[in-house]
N, C-alpha and C positions, 0 to 999 in steps of 0.2 A: 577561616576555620583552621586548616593544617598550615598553609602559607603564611611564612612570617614567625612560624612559632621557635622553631629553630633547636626542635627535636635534633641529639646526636644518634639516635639509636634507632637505627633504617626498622628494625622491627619493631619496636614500639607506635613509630608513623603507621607500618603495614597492621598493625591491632586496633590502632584506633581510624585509620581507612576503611577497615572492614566492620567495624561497629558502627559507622557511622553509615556505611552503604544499609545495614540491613536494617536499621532505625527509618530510611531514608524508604524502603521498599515498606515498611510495617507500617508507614506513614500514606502510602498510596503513590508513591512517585514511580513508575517507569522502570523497567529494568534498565534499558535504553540510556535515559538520562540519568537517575542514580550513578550506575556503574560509571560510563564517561566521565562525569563530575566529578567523581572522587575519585575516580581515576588519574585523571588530570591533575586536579590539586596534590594527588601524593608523589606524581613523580613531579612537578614543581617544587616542591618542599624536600624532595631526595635529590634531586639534580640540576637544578634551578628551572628558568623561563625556555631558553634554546633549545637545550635538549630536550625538554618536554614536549615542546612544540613541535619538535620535526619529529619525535617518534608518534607523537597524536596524530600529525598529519599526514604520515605514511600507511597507519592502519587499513586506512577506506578502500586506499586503489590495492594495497598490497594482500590484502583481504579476500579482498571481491577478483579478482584477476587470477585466483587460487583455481587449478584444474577440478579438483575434487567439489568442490563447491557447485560448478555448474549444472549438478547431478541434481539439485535440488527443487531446480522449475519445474524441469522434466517430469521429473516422477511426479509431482502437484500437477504440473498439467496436464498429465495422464488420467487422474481421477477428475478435473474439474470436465474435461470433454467425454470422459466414459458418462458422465451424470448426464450433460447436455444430451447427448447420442438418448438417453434412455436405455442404458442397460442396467442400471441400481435396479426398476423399478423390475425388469424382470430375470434379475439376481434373487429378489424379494419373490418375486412372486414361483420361481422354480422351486425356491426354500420350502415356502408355505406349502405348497402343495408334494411335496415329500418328506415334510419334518412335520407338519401342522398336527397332527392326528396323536401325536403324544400330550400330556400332561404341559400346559403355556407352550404347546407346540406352535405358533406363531413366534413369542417372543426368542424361542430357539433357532428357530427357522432366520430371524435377526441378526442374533449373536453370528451366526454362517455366512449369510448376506453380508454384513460387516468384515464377516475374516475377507468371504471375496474380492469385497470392494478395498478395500485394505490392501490388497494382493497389488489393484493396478492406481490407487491413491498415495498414500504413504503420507498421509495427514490426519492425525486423528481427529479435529476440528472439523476439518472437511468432511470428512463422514460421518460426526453427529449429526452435520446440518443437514447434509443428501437423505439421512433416514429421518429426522426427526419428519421429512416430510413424506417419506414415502411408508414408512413401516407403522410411526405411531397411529395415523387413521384409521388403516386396518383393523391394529387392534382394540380399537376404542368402540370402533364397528363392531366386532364379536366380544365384546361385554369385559375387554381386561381393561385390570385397575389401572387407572392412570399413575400410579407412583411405578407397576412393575413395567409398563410401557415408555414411560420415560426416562426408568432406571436404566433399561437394558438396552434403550439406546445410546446413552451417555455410557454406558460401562464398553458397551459391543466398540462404540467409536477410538478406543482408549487400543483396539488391537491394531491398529495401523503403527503403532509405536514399534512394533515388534516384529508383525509379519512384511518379507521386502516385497517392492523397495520402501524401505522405509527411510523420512526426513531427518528423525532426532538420533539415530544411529549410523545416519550420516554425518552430523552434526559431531556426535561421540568421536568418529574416526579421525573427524580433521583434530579434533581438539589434542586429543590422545596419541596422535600421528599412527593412527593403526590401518589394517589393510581394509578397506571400507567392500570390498568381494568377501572377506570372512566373516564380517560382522555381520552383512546380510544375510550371509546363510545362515549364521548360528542362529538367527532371530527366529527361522522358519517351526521348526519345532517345538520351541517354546511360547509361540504363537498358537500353536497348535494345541499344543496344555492348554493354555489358557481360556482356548474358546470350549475346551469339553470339560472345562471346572467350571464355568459359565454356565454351559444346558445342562448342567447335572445339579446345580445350585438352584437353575429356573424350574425341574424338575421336581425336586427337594419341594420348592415354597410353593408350586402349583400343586402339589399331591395331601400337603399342609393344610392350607387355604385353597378349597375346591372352586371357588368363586374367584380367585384371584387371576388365573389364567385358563380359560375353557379351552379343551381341544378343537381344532376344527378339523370335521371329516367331509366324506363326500364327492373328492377328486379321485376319478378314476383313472387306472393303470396309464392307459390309454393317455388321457389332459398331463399323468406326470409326463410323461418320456417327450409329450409335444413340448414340454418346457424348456425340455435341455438344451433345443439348437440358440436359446434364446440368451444363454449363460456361455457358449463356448465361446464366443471373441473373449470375453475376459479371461478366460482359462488358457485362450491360444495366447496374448499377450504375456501372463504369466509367465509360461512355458519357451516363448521367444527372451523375455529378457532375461530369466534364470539361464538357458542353455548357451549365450550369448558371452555373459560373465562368466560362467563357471565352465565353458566350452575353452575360453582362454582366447575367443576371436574378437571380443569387442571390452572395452573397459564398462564400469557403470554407467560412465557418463555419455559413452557411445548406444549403451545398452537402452538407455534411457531416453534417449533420442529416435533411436529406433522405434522401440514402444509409443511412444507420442507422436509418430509420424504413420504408423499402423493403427491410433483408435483416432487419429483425424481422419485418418481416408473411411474408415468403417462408418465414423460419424455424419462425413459427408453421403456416403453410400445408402445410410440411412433416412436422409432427407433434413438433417440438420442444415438450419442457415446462415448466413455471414452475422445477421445480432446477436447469437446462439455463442456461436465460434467467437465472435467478438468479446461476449461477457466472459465465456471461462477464458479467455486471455485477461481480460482485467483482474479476475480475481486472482489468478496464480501469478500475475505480477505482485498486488497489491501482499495477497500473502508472503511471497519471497521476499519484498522488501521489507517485511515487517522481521524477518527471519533473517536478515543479511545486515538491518539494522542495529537487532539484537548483539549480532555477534562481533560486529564495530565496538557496539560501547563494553559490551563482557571485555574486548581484547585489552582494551587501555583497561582498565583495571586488572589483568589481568598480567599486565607488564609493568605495574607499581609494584604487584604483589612481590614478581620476578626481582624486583630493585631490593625491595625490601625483606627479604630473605622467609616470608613468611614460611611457604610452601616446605624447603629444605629444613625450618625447624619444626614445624607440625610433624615433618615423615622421623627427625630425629626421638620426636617427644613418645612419638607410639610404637618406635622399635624398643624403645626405654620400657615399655607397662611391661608389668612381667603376667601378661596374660596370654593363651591360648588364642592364635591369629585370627578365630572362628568368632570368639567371644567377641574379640573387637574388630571386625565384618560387621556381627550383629549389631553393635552398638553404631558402626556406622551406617546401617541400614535404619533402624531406628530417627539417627539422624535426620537421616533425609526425609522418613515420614513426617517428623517433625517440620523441616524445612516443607515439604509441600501442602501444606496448609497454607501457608501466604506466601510463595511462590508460585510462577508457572514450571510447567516443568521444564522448556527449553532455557529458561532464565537459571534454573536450580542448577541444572548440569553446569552447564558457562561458567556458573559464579564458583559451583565446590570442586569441578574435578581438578584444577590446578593447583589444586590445594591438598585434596585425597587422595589421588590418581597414583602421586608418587608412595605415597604412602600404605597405601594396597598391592601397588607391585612388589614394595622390598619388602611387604610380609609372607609373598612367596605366590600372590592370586595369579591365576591366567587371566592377561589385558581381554583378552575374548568374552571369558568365561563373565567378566567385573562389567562388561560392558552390558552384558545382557541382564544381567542382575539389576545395576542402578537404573537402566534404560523400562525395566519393569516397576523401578520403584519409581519413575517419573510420569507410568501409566497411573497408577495409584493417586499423585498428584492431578491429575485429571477429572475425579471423579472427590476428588479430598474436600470438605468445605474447610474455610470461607473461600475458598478461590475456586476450586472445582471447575474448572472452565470447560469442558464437556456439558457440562450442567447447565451452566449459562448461555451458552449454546442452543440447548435443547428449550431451553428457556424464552431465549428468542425467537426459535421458528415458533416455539407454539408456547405464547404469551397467556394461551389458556388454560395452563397447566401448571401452577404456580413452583415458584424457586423451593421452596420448601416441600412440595410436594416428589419434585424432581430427586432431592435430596435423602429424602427419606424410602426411595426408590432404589440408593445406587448401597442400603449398607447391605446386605446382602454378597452384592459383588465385590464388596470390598472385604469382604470377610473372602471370598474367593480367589480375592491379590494374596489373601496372607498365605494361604493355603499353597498357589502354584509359587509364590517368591520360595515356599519352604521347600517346595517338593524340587524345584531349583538348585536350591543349595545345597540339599541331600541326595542329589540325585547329577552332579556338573556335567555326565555325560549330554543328557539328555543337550545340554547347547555346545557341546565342543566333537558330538560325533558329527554329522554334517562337515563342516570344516577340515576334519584331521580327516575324513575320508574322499574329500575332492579336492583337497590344494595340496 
């Protein structure tokens, strides 16, 4: 393909490297493999067989051996043994019975459940899958429509993006080299937006369509308050790994350890057993390496790119537009809606910010501020078709609730992404107070 052709012009090779990756992904191939591929083959063709080799084959261990990085089981492992323990289910069930009694006050009650579970998960995936089984039955049982019940799961899952600890703003930091304690704070409030432009949207469509979301009443004072001792390990978790970071005693990764070592003892405490323990150890392995893999093969393309001067002439080309730096934000947020239609979103970031990244700073963005912006437009990809992998998701725990059904569930909340990305960018304090007032 590029080897052998014997291009002189490093950025020429970097333009058709990158046409060829994203034909390569438009095609069905892998991020994984795509990127490596063409990874490999361009810095062959920029520096020959040697040098390409030993920088492809130092990625893996040089990577993975990365301090920052290790933050990333932890936090996964945290939601995968909160699930096992049985606390999702009465996260869920504290919700319903003090959110229930509004208009789709169940599916609200969700979206809350979600921010929770979100709080000690930091996988959006992971928590479509935890609710699609514990929240869609509910409400399928008190008569809501299966599109707002499978929407509001897949959309509710899409907030672990945001709210810490979260994995893909850990992901942002390494990439970005930024402080991975400010980037989770800054997420926390705008996590926060996002879940009450959610129940005011669920609100909105339930008060519309009176059949779409029925309230349920009927819990007394009394059954709420017995709920809450039921919710506070996840809140004390919370509360232990936020004070921990931002107390200045333990890094994220220390923090995060901690946390994962206080909802095993709960989980044991609970009556959880070694096949229980044993499966969410599988799956937050199996998750990380799928996540660790990802970022293997992003890196060799990522380091053709570097050879091949792309990145330095993209941030040239856009300091050149004689446009308003706001305008072209928008145009690159657009962008990336674009790209998350046949992207995932951990794939999207990897693949554009070495590219954008630079090019956003010298128009004058706060790294902070840009992090939490794209990291929302990566929730959006979540729920975006063709790929929408929340959806699919959702689509697999409950196979009887068809892909298109799911789909036609999440436009709603996607018209809700447009709304909090807007109020976002009109509004930058809202993710840069946090931060400027504890670091």
């Amino acid at each position: 393909m590029i080897i052998g052709i014997g291009f002189e012009d490093p950025f020429l090779v970097g333009l058709i490297g990158t046409g060829l990756l994203f034909v390569m992904v438009l095609l069905g191939v892998r991020i994984v493999y795509a990127a490596s591929i063409v990874g490999l083959l361009g810095l062959v063709e920029l520096l020959g067989w040697a040098p390409a080799a030993g920088i492809v084959g130092t990625i893996p261990h040089s990577k993975s051996s990365t301090y920052a990085l290790s933050v990333l089981p932890l936090f996964i492992l945290i939601g995968f043994l909160a699930f096992h323990a049985g606390m999702t289910q009465q996260l869920f069930d504290a919700a319903r019975k003090w959110i229930g009694w509004v208009p789709g006050g169940l599916a609200v009650a969700t979206v809350f459940a979600t921010a929770g579970f979100a709080a000690v998960s930091g996988a959006s995936t992971a928590t479509a899958a935890v609710f699609a089984r514990v929240a869609i039955p509910d409400m399928l049982k008190h008569g809501y429509d299966k599109s707002m019940a499978a929407g509001v799961v897949a959309a509710g899952g899409t907030l672990a993006s945001l709210i810490p600890p979260s994995a893909i703003l850990v992901i942002y930091a390494i990439i970005v080299e930024e402080s991975v304690g400010a980037l989770l704070l800054a997420g926390f409030l705008p996590g926060l937006v996002s879940a009450l432009i959610y129940a005011a949207i669920i609100i909105f469509w339930a008060k519309v369509k009176k059949n779409v979301g029925p309230p349920v009443r009927g819990f007394t004072f009394s059954e709420r308050i017995r709920s809450l001792p039921g919710v506070m390990p996840i809140f004390a978790v919370v509360v232990i790994i936020i004070t921990a970071i931002y107390g200045g005693w333990a890094t994220p990764t220390e923090a995060g350890a901690l946390g994962a070592a206080i909802v095993l003892l709960m989980a044991i405490w609970r009556g959880v057993r070694a096949p229980s323990i044993r499966d969410a150890l599988m799956e937050t392995a199996k998750l990380t390496a799928m996540i660790f893999a990802m970022i293997w093969g992003v890196l060799i393309f990522v380091r053709f790119l570097g050879f091949s001067g792309l990145p330095e002439a993209f941030t040239q080309w856009v300091l050149s537009l004689d446009a308003d730096p706001m305008v072209i934000m928008i145009c690159i947020l657009l962008a990336y809606a674009l790209f998350g239609m046949f992207m995932d979103a951990i794939g999207m970031l990897l693949l554009t910010l070495p590219v954008v990244y630079p090019a956003v700073i010298a128009l004058g963005f706060d790294s902070i501020w840009f992090g939490i912006i794209v990291v929302k437009m990566a929730e959006v990809c979540l729920i975006t078709p063709p790929i929408g992998l929340n959806c699919f998701v959702v689509n697999g725990v409950r196979p009887d609730i068809p892909l298109t059904t799911v789909f036609r569930g999440i436009i709603l909340f996607f018209v809700a992404d447009v709304i909090t990305i807007a109020v976002l960018v009109a509004f930058p304090e809202i993710i840069t107070f946090l931060p400027e007032l504890l670091l």
